[in-house]
Structure formats: C-alpha cells, structure tokens
C-alpha positions as CSV (number, residue, x, y, z in Angstrom):
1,X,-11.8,4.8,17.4
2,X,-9.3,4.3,14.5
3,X,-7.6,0.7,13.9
4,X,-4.1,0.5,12.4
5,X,-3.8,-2.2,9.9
6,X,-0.5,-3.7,9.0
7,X,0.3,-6.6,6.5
8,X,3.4,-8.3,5.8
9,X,1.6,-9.0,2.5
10,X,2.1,-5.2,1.1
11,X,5.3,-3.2,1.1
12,X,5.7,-1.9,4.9
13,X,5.1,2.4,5.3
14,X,8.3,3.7,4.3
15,X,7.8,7.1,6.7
16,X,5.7,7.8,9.7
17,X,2.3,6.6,8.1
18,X,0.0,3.5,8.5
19,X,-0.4,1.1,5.5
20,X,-4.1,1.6,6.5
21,X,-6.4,2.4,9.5
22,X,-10.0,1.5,9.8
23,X,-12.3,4.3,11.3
24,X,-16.2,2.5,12.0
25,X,-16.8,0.5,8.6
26,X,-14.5,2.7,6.5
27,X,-10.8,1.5,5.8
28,X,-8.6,4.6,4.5
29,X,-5.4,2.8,2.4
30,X,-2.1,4.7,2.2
31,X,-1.2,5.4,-1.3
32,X,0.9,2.2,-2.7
33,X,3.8,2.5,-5.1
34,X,4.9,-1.1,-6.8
35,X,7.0,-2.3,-4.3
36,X,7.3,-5.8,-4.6
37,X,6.7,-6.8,-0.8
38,X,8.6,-10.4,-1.2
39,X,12.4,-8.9,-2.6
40,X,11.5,-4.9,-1.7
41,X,12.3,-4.0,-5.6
42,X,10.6,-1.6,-7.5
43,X,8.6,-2.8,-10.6
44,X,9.0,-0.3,-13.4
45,X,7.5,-1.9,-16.4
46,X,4.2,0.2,-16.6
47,X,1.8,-2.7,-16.8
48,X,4.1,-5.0,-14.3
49,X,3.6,-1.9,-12.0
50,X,0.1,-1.1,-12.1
51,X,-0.6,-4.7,-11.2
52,X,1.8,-4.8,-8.4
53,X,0.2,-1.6,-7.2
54,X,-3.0,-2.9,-7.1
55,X,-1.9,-6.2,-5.8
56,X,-0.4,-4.7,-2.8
57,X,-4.0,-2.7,-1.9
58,X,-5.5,-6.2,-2.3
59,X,-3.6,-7.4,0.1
60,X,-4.4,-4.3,2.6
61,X,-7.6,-5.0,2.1
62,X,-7.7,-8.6,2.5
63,X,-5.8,-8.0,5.7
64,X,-8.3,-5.5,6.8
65,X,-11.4,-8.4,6.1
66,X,-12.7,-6.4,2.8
67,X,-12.3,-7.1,-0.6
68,X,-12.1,-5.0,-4.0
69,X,-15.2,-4.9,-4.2
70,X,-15.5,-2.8,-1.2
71,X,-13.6,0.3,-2.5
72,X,-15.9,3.2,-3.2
73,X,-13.0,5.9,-4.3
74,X,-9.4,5.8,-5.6
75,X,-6.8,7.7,-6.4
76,X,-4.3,7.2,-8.8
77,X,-0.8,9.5,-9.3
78,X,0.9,8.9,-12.3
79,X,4.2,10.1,-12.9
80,X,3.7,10.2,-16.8
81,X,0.1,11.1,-18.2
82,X,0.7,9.0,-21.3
83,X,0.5,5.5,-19.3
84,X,-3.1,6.6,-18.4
85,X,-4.2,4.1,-20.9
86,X,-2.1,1.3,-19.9
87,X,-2.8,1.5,-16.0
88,X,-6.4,1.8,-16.9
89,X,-6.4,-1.2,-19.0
90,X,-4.7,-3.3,-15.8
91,X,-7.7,-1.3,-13.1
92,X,-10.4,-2.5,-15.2
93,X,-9.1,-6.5,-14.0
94,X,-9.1,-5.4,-10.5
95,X,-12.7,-3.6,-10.3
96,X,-16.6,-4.4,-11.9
97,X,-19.2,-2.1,-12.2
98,X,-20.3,-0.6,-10.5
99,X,-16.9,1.0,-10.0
100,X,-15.5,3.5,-7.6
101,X,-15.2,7.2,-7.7
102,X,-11.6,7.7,-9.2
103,X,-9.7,10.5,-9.8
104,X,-6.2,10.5,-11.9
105,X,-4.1,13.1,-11.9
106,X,-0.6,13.4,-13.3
107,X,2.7,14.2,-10.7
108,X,6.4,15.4,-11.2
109,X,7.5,12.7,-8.7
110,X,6.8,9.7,-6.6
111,X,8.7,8.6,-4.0
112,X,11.6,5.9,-5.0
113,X,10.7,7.4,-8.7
114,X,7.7,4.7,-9.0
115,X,5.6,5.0,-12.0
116,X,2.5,5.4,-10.2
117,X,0.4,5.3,-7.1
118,X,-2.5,4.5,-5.8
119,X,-4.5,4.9,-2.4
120,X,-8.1,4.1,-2.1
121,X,-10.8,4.4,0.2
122,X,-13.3,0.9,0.9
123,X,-16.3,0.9,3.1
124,X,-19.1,-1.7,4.4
C-alpha cells in the first residue's frame, strides 16, 4: 500500500504528481526545483538554489518521519554542467558518509527554468 505525503513545508506538486509517497519503509521524493515554499519565488543564485533544493527535500522527509540520513540514492539535474562544483560543494553540508548512491546528469531544461533538481530515494 503506497502513502501520499504532502507538506506545506516544500513547494506544493506543480502537475499531477505527489511531493512524495511512501511504499513499506521506502519513501520515493518527487524531484524538487528551488522554489521557495514561503513567497513561491524561484531562487536562481546557484549556491542559494542548491540549498533551497535540498532544504525543501528536508522538509519532505521530515514530514514523512525520516531524516537525511535516511536517503540511500539521489538524483541531481542540472541545467548547466559547470555548477557541478558549486551544488556539490552545498550536498556535501546536507549528507555524511557514508553517502548515497548519486547520479548527476546535465539537462536542456527544468521546469520554471530552475537551475537544478533534485529527487531522492530514503529508506528504513
């Protein structure tokens, strides 16, 4: 049985998806672009962004009763390779070792023209 999980803590789904859903003791996070949840702008200072970003998964996953040390994969879309190092500098505050699976790959386009995204995967 799948549980939707909704926060007003993270930017609501903008289309016909959940913010999250929690199958057993696995909790699947929708990607996250850096919407600030509070005023609904978009943060588009790299840096500002990526912490935003993972800010609002925090707050799924707080919602959801896990934390960040529960994530075992992420994903991250970037919609300019060259901020790889920055957003990795601003990950590394959010996660300790050991850290999750990760794959980065670079996009033409996010929606609202965010900077990046980010969805993740955390399990008990």
């Amino acid at each position: 049985m799948k549980k939707q999980i909704v926060t007003k803590n993270a930017p609501g789904a903008v289309g016909p998806y959940s913010q999250a859903i929690v199958v057993g003791n696995t909790l699947y996070v929708s990607g996250q672009i850096p919407l600030n949840p509070a005023t609904g702008e978009l943060v588009k200072e790299i840096g500002a962004a990526a912490q935003q970003v993972l800010e609002n998964l925090q707050a799924i996953l707080t919602e959801a009763g896990y934390s960040m040390a529960d994530v075992v994969k992420t994903v991250v879309y970037l919609a300019d390779i060259d901020n790889f190092t920055k957003v990795n500098e601003i990950y590394a505050k959010y996660f300790r070792e050991p850290y999750p699976a990760r794959s980065c790959v670079a996009v033409k386009d996010l929606p609202k023209g965010a900077l990046l995204e980010i969805e993740c995967i955390a399990a008990k």
